[in-house]
Biopython code that builds the backbone (N, CA, C, O; Angstrom):
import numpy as np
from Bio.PDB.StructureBuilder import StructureBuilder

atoms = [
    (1, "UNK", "N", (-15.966, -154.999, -7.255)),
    (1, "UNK", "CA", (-16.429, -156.240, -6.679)),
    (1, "UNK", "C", (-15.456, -156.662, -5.590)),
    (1, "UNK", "O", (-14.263, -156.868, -5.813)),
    (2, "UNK", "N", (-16.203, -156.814, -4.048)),
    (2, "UNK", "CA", (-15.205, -157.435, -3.366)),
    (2, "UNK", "C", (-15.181, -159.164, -2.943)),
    (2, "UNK", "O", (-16.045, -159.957, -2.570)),
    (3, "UNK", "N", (-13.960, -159.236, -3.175)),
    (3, "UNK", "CA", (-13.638, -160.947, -2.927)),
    (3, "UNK", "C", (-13.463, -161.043, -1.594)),
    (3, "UNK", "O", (-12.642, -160.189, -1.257)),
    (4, "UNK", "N", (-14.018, -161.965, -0.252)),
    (4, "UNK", "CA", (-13.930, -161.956, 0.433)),
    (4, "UNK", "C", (-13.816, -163.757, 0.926)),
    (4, "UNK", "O", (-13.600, -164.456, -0.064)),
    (5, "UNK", "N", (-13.921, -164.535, 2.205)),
    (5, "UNK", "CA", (-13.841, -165.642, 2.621)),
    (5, "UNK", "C", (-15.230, -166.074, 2.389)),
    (5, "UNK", "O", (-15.518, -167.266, 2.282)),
    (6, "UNK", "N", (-15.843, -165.403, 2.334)),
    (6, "UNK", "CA", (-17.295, -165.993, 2.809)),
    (6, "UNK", "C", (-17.523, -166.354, 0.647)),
    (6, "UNK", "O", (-17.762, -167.427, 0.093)),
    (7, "UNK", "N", (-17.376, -165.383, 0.207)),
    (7, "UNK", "CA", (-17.513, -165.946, -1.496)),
    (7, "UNK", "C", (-16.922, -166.472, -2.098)),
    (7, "UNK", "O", (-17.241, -166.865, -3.220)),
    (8, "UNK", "N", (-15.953, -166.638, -1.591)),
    (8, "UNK", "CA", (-14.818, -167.818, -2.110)),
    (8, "UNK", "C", (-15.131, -169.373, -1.599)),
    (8, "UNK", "O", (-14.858, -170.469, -2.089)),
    (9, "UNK", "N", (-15.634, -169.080, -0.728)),
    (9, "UNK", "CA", (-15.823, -170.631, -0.239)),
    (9, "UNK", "C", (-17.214, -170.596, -0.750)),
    (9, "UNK", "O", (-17.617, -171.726, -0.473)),
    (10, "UNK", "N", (-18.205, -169.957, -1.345)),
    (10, "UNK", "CA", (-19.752, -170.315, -2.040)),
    (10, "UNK", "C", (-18.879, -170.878, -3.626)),
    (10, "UNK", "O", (-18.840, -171.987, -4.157)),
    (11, "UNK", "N", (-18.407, -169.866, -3.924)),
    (11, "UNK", "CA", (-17.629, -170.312, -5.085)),
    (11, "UNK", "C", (-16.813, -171.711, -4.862)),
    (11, "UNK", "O", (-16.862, -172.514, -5.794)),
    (12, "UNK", "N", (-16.382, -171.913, -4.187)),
    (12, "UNK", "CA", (-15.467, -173.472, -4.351)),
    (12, "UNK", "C", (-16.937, -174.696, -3.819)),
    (12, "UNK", "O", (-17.081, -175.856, -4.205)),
    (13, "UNK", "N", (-17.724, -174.005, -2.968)),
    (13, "UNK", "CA", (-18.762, -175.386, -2.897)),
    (13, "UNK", "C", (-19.804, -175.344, -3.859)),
    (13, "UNK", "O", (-20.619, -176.266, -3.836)),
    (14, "UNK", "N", (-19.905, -174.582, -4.570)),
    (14, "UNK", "CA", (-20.624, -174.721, -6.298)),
    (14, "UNK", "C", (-20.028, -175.607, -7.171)),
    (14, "UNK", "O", (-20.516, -176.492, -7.875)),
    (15, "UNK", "N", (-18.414, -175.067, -6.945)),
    (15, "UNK", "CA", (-17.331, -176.124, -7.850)),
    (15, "UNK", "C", (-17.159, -176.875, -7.628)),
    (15, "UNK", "O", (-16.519, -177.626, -8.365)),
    (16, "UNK", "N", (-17.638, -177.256, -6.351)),
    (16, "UNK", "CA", (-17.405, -179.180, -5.787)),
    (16, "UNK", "C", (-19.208, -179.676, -6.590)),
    (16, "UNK", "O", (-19.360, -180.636, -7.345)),
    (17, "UNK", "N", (-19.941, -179.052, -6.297)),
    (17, "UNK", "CA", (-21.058, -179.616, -6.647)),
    (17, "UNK", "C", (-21.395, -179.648, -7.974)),
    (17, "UNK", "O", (-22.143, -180.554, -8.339)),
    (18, "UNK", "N", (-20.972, -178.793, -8.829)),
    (18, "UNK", "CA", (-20.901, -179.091, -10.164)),
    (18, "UNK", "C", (-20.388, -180.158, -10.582)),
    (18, "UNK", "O", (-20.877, -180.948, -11.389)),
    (19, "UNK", "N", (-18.701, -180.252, -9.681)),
    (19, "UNK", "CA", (-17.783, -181.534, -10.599)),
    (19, "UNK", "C", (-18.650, -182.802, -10.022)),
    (19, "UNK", "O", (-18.971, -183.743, -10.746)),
    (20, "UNK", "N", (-18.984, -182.716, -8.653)),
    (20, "UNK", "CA", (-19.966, -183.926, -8.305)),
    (20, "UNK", "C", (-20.991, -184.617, -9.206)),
    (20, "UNK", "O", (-21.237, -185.822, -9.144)),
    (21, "UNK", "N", (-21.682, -183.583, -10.213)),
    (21, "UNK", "CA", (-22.951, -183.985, -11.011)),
    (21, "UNK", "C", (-22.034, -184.471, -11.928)),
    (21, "UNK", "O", (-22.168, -185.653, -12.246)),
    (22, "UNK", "N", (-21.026, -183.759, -12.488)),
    (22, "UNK", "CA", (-20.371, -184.188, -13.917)),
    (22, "UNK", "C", (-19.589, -185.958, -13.731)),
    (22, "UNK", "O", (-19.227, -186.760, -14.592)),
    (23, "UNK", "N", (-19.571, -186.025, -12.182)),
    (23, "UNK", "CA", (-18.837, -187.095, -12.060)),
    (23, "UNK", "C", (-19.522, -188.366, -12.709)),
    (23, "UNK", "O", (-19.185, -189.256, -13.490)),
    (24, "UNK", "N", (-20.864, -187.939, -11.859)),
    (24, "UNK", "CA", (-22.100, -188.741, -12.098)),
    (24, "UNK", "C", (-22.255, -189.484, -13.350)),
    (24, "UNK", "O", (-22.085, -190.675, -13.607)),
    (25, "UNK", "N", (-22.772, -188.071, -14.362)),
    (25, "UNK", "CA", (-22.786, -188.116, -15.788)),
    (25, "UNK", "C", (-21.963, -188.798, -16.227)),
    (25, "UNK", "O", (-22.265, -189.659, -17.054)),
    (26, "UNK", "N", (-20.240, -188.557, -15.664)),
    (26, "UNK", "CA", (-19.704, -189.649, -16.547)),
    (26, "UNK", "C", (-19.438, -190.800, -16.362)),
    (26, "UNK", "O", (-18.895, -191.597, -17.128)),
    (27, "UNK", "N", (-19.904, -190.971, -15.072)),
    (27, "UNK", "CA", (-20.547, -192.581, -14.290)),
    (27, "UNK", "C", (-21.170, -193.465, -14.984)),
    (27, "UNK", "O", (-20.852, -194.648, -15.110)),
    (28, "UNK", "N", (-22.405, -192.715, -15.623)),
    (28, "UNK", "CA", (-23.263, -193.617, -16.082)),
    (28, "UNK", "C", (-23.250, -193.525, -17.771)),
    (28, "UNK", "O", (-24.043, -194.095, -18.520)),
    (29, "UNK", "N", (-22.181, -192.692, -18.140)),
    (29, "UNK", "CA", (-22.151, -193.021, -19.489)),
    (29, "UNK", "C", (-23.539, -192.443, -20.363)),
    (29, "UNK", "O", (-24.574, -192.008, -19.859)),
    (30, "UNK", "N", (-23.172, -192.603, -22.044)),
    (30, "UNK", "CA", (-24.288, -192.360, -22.624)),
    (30, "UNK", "C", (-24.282, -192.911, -23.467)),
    (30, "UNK", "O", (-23.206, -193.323, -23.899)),
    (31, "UNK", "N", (-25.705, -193.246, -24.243)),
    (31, "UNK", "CA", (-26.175, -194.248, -25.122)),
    (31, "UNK", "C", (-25.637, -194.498, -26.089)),
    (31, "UNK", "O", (-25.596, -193.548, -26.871)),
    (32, "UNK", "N", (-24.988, -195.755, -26.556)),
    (32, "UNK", "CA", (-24.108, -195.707, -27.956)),
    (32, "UNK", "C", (-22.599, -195.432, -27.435)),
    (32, "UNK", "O", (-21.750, -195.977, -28.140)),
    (33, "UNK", "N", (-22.237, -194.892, -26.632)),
    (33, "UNK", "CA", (-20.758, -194.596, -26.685)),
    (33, "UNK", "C", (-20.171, -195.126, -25.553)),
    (33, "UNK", "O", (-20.560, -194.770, -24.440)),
    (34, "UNK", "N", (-18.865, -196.314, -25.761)),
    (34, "UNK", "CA", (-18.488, -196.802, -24.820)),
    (34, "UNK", "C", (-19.111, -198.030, -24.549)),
    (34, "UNK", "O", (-18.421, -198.736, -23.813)),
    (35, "UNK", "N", (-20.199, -198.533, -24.898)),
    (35, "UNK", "CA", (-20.888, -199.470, -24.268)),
    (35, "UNK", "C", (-20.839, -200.727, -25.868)),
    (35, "UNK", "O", (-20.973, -200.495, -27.070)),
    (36, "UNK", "N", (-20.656, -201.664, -25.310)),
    (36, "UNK", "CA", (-21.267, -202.886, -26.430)),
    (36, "UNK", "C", (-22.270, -203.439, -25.799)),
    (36, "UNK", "O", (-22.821, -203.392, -24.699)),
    (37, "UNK", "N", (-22.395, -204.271, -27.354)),
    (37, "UNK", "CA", (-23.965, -205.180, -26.957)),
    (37, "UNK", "C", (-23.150, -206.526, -27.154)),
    (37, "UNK", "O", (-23.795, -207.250, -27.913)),
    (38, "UNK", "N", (-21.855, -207.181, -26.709)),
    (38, "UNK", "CA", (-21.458, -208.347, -26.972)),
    (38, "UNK", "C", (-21.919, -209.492, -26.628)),
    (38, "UNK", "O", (-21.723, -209.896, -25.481)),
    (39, "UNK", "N", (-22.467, -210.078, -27.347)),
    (39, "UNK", "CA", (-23.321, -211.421, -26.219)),
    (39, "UNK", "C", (-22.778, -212.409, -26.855)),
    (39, "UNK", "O", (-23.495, -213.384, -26.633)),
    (40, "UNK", "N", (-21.608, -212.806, -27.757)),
    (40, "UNK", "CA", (-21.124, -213.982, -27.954)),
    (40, "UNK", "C", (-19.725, -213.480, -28.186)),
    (40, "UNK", "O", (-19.309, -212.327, -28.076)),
    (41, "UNK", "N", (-18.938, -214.822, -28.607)),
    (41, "UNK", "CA", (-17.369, -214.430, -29.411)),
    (41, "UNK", "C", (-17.510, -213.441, -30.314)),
    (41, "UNK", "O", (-17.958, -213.593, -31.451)),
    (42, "UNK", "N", (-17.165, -212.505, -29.870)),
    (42, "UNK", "CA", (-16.355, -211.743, -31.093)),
    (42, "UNK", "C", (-14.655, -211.486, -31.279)),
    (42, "UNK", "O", (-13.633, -211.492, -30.594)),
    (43, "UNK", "N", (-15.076, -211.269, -32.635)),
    (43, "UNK", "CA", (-13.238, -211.352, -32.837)),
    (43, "UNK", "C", (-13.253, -210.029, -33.755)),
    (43, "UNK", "O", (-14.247, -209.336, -33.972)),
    (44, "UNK", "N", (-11.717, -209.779, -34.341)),
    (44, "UNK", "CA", (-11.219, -208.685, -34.526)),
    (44, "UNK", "C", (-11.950, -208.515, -35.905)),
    (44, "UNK", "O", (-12.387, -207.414, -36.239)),
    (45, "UNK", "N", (-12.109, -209.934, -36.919)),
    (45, "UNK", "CA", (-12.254, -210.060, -38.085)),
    (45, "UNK", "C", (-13.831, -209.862, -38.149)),
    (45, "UNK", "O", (-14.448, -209.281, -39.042)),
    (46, "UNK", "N", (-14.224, -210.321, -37.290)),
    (46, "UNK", "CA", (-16.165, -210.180, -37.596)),
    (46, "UNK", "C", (-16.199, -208.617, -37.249)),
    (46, "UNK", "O", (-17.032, -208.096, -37.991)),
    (47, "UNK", "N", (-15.605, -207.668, -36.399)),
    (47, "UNK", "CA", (-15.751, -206.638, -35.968)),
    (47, "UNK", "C", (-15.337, -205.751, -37.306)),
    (47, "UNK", "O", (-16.050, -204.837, -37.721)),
    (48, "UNK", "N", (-14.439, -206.035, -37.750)),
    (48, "UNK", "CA", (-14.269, -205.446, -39.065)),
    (48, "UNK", "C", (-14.989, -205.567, -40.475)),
    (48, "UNK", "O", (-15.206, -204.641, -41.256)),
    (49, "UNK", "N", (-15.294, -206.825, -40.623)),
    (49, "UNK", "CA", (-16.290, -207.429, -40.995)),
    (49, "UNK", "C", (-17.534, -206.563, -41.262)),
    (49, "UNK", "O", (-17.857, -205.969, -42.291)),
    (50, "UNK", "N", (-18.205, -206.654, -39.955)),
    (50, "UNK", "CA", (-19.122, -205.396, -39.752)),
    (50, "UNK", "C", (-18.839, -204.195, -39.938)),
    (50, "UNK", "O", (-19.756, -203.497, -40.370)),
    (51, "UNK", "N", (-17.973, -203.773, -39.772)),
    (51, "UNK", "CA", (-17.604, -202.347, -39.801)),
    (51, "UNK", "C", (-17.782, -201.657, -41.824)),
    (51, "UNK", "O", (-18.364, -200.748, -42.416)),
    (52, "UNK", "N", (-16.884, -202.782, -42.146)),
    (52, "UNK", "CA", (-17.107, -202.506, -43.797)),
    (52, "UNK", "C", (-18.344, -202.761, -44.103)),
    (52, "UNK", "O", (-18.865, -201.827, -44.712)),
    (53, "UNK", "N", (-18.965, -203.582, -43.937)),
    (53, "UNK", "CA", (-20.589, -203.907, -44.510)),
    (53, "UNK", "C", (-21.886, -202.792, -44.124)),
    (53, "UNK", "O", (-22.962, -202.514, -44.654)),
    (54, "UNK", "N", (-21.054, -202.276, -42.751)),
    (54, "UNK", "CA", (-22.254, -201.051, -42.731)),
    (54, "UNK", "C", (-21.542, -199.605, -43.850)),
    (54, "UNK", "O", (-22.227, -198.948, -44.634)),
    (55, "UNK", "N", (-20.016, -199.422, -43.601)),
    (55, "UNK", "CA", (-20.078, -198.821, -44.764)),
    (55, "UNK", "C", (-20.089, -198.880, -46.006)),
    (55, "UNK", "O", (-19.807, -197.856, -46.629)),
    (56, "UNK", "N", (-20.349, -199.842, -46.566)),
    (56, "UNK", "CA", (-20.269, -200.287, -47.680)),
    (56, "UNK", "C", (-22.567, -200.017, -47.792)),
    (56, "UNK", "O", (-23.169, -199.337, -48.623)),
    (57, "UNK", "N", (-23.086, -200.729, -46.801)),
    (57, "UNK", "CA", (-24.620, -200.342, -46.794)),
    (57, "UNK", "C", (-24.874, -198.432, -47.039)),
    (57, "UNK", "O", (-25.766, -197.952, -47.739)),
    (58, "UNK", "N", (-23.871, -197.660, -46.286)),
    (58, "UNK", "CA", (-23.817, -196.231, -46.359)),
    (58, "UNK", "C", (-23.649, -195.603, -47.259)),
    (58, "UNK", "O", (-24.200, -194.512, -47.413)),
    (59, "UNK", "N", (-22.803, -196.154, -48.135)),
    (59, "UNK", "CA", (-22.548, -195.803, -49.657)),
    (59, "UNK", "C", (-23.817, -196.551, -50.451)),
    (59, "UNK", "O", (-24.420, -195.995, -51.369)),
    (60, "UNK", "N", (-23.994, -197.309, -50.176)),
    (60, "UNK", "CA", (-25.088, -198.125, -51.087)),
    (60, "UNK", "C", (-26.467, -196.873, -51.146)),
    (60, "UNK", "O", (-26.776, -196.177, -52.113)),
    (61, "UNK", "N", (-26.870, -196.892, -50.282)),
    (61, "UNK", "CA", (-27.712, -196.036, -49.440)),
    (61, "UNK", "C", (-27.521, -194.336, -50.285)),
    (61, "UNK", "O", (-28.212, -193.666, -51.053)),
    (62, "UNK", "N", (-26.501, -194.218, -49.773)),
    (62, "UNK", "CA", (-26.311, -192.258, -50.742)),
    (62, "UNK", "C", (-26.412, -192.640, -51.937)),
    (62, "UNK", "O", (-27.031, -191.778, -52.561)),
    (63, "UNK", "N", (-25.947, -194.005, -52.973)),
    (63, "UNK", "CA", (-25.799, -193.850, -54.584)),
    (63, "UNK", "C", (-27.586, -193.904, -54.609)),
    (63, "UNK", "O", (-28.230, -193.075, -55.252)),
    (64, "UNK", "N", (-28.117, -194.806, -53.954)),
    (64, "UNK", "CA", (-29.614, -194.846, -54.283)),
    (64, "UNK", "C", (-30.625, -193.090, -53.886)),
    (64, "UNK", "O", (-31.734, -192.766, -54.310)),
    (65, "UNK", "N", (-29.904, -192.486, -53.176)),
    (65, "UNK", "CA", (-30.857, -191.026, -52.734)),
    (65, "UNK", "C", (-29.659, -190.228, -54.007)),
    (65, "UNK", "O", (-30.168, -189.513, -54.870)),
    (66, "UNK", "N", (-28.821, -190.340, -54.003)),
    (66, "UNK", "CA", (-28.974, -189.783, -55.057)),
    (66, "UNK", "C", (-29.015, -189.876, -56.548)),
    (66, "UNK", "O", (-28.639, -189.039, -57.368)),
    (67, "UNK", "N", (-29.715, -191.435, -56.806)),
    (67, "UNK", "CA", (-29.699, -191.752, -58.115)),
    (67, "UNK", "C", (-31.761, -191.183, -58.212)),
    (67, "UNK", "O", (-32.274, -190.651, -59.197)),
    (68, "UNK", "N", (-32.355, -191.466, -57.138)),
    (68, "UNK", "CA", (-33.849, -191.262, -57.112)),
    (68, "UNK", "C", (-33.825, -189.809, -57.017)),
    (68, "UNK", "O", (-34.946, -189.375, -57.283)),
    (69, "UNK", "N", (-32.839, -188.716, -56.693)),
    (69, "UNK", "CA", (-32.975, -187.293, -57.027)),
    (69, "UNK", "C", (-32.907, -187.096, -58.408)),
    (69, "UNK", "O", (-33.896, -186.540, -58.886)),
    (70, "UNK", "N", (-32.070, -187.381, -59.128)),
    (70, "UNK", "CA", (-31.473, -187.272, -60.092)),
    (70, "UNK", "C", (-32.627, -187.465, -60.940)),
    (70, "UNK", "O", (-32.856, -186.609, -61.794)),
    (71, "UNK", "N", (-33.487, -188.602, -60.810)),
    (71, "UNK", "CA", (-34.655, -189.207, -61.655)),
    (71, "UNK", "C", (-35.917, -188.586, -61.386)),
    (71, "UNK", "O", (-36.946, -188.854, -62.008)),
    (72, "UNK", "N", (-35.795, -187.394, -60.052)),
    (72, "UNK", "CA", (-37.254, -186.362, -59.535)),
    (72, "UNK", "C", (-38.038, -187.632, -59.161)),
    (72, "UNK", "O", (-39.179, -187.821, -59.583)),
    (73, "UNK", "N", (-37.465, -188.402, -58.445)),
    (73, "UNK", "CA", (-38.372, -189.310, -57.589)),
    (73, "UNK", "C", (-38.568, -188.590, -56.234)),
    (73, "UNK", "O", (-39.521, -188.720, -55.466)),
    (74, "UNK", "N", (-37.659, -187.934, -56.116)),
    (74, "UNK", "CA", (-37.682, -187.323, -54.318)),
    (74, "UNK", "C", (-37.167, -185.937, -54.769)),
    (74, "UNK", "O", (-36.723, -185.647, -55.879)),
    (75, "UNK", "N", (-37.326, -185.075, -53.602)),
    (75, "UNK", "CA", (-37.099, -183.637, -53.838)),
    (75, "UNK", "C", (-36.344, -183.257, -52.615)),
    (75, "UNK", "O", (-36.194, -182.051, -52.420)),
    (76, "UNK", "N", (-35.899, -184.010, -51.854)),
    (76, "UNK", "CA", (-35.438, -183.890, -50.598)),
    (76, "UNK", "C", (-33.996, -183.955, -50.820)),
    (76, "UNK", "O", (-33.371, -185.015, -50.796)),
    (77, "UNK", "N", (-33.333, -182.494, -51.097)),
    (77, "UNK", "CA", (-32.337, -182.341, -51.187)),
    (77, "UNK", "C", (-30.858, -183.046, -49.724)),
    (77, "UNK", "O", (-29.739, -183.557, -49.682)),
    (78, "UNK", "N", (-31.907, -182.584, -48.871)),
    (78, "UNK", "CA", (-31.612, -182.921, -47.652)),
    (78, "UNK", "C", (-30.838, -184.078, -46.909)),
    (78, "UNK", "O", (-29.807, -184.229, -46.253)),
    (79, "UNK", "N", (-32.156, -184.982, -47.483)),
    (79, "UNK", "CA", (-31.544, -186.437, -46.932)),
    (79, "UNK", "C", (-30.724, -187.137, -48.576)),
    (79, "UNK", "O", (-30.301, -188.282, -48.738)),
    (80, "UNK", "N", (-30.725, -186.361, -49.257)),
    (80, "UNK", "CA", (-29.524, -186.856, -50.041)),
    (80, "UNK", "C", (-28.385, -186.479, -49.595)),
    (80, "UNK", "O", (-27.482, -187.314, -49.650)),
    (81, "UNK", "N", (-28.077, -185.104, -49.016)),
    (81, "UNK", "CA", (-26.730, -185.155, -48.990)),
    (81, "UNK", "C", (-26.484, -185.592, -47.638)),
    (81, "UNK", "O", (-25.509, -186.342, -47.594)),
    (82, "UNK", "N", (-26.955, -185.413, -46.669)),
    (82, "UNK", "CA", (-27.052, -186.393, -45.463)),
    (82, "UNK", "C", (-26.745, -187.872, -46.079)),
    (82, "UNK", "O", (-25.543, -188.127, -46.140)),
    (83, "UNK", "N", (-27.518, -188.764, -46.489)),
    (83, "UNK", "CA", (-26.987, -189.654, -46.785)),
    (83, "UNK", "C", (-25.708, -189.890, -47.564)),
    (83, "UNK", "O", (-25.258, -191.036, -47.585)),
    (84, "UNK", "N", (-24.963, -188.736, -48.323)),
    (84, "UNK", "CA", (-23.410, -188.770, -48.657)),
    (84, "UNK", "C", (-22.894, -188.448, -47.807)),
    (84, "UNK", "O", (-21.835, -189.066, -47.701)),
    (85, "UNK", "N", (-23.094, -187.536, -46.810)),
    (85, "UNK", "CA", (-21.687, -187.003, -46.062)),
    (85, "UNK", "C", (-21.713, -188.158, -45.251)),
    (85, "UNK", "O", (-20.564, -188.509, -44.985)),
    (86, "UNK", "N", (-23.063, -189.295, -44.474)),
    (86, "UNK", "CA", (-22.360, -189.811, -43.718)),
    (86, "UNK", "C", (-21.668, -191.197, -44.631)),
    (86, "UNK", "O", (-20.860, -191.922, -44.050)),
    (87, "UNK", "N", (-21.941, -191.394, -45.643)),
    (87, "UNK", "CA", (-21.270, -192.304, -46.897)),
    (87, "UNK", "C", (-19.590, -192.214, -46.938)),
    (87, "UNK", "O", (-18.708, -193.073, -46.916)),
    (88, "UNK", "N", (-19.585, -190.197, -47.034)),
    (88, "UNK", "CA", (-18.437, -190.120, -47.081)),
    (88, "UNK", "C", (-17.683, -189.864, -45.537)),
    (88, "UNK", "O", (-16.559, -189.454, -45.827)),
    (89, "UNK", "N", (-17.785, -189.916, -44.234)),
    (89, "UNK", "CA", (-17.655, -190.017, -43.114)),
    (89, "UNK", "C", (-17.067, -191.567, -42.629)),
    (89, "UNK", "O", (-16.017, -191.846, -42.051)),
    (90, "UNK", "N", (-18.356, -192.588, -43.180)),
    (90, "UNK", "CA", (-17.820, -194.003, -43.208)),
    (90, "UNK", "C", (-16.349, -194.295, -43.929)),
    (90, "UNK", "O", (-15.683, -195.172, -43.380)),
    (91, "UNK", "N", (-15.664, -193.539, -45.315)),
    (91, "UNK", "CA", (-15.018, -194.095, -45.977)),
    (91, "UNK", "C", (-14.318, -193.435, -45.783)),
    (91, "UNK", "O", (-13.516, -193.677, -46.685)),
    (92, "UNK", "N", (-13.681, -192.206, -44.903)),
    (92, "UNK", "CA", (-12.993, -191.702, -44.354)),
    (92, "UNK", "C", (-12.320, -192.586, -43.117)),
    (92, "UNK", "O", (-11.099, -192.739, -43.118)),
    (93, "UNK", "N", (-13.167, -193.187, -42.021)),
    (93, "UNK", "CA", (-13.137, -193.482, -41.099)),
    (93, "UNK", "C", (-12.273, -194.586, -41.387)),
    (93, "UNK", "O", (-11.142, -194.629, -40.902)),
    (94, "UNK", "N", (-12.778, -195.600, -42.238)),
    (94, "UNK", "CA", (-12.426, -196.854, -42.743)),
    (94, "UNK", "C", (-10.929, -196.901, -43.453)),
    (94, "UNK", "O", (-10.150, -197.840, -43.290)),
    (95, "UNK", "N", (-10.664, -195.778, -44.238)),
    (95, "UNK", "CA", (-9.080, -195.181, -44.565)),
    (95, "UNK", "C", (-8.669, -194.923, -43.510)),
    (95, "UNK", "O", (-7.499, -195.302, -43.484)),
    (96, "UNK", "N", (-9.041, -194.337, -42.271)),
    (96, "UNK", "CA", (-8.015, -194.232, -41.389)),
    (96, "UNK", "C", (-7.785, -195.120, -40.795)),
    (96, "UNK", "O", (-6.617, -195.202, -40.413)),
    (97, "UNK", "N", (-8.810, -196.319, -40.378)),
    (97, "UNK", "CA", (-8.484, -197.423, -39.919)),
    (97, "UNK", "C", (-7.266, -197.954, -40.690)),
    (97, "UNK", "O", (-6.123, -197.710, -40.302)),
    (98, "UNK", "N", (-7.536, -198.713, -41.834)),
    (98, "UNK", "CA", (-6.709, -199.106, -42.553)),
    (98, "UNK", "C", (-4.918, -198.163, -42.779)),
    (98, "UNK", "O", (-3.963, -198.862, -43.119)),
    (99, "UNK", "N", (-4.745, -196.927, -42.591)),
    (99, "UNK", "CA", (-3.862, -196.334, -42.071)),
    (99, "UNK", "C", (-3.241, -196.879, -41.167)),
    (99, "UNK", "O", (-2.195, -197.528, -41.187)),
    (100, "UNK", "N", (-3.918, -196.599, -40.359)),
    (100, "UNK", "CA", (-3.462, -197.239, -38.949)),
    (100, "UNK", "C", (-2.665, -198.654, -38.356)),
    (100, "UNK", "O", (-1.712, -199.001, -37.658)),
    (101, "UNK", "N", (-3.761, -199.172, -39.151)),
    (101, "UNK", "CA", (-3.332, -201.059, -39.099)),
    (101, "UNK", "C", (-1.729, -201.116, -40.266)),
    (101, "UNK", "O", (-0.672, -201.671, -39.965)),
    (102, "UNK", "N", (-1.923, -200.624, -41.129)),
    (102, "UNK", "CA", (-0.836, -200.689, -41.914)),
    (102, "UNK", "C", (0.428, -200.146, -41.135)),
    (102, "UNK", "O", (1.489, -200.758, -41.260)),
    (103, "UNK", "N", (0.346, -198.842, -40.209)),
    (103, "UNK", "CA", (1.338, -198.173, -39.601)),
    (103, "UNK", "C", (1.969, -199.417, -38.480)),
    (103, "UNK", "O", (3.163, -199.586, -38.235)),
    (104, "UNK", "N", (0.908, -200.144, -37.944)),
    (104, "UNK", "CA", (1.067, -200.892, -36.809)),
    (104, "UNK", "C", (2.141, -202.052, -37.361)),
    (104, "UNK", "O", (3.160, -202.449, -36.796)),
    (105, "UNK", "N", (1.571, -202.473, -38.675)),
    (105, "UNK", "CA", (2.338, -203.805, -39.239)),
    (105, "UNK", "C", (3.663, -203.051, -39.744)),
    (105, "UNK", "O", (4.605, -203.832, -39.878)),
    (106, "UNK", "N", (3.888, -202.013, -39.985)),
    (106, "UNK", "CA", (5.218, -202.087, -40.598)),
    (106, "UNK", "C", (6.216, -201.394, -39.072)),
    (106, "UNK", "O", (7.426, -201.205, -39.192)),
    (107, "UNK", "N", (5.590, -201.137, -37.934)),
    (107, "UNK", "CA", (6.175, -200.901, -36.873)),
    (107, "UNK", "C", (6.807, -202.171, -36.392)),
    (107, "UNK", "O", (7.991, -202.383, -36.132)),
    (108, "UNK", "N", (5.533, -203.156, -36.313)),
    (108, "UNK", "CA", (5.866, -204.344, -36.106)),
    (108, "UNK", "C", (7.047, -205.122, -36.675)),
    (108, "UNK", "O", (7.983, -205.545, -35.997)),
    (109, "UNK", "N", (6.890, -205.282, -38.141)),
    (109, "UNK", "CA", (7.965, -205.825, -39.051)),
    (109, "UNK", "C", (9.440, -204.921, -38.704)),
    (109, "UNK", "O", (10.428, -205.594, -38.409)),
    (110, "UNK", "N", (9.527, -203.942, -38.728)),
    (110, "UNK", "CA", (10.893, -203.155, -38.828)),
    (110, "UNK", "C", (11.753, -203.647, -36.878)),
    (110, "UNK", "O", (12.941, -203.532, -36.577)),
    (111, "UNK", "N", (10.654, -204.134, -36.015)),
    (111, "UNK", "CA", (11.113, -204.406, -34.408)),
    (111, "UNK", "C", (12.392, -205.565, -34.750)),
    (111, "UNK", "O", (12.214, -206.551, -35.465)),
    (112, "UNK", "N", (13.504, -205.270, -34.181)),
    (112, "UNK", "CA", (14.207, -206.454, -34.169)),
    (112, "UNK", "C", (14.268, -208.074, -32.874)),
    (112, "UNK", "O", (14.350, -208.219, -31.654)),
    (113, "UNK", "N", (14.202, -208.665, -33.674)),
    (113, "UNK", "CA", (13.630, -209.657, -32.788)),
    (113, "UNK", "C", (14.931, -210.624, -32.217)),
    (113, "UNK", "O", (14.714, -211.552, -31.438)),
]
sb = StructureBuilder()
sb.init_structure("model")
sb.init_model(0)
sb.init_chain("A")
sb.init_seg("    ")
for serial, (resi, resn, name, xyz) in enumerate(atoms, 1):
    if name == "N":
        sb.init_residue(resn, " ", resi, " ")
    sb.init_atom(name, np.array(xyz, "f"), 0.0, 1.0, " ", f" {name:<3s}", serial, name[0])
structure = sb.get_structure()
């Protein structure tokens, strides 16, 4: 294969026009990520707030798919364990939060003031 001026420069104006589209894409973002729906005060505590109550709804949610398997109400192996992993995804997430915040406060406390 020969490399010459003339394919090197098709090759670098492909690579400008590619990163051009990707720029785009990440211009306008995508649905759910990055974006809120804030339309009043929020604070740190309602945000958390929420955060536990949907996982706490997520777990609620997997004990019921898999208490109605268990009883051959449903046969849908499927959306039972779907509904645990993301049960157990939420309560993962939520430990690391709480990790985190704990790491922050004892960073905080140990600062000399």
């Amino acid at each position: 294969m020969k490399i010459d001026a003339t394919s090197i420069m098709q090759m670098r104006s492909a690579i400008l026009q590619q990163n051009s589209s990707l720029q785009k894409v990440a211009g306008q973002g995508l649905p759910g990520i990055g974006k809120t729906d804030a339309t009043g005060d929020a604070n740190f505590t309602e945000a958390l707030r929420g955060a536990l109550s949907e996982v706490n709804n997520l777990q609620s949610n997997a004990s019921t798919a898999s208490e109605a398997f268990e009883r051959g109400e449903t046969t849908d192996i499927a959306a039972v364990m779907i509904a645990r992993e993301q049960a157990t995804l939420g309560f993962q997430a939520t430990l690391q939060v709480r990790n985190k915040l704990l790491s922050a406060y004892k960073d905080i406390m140990s600062m000399p003031v």
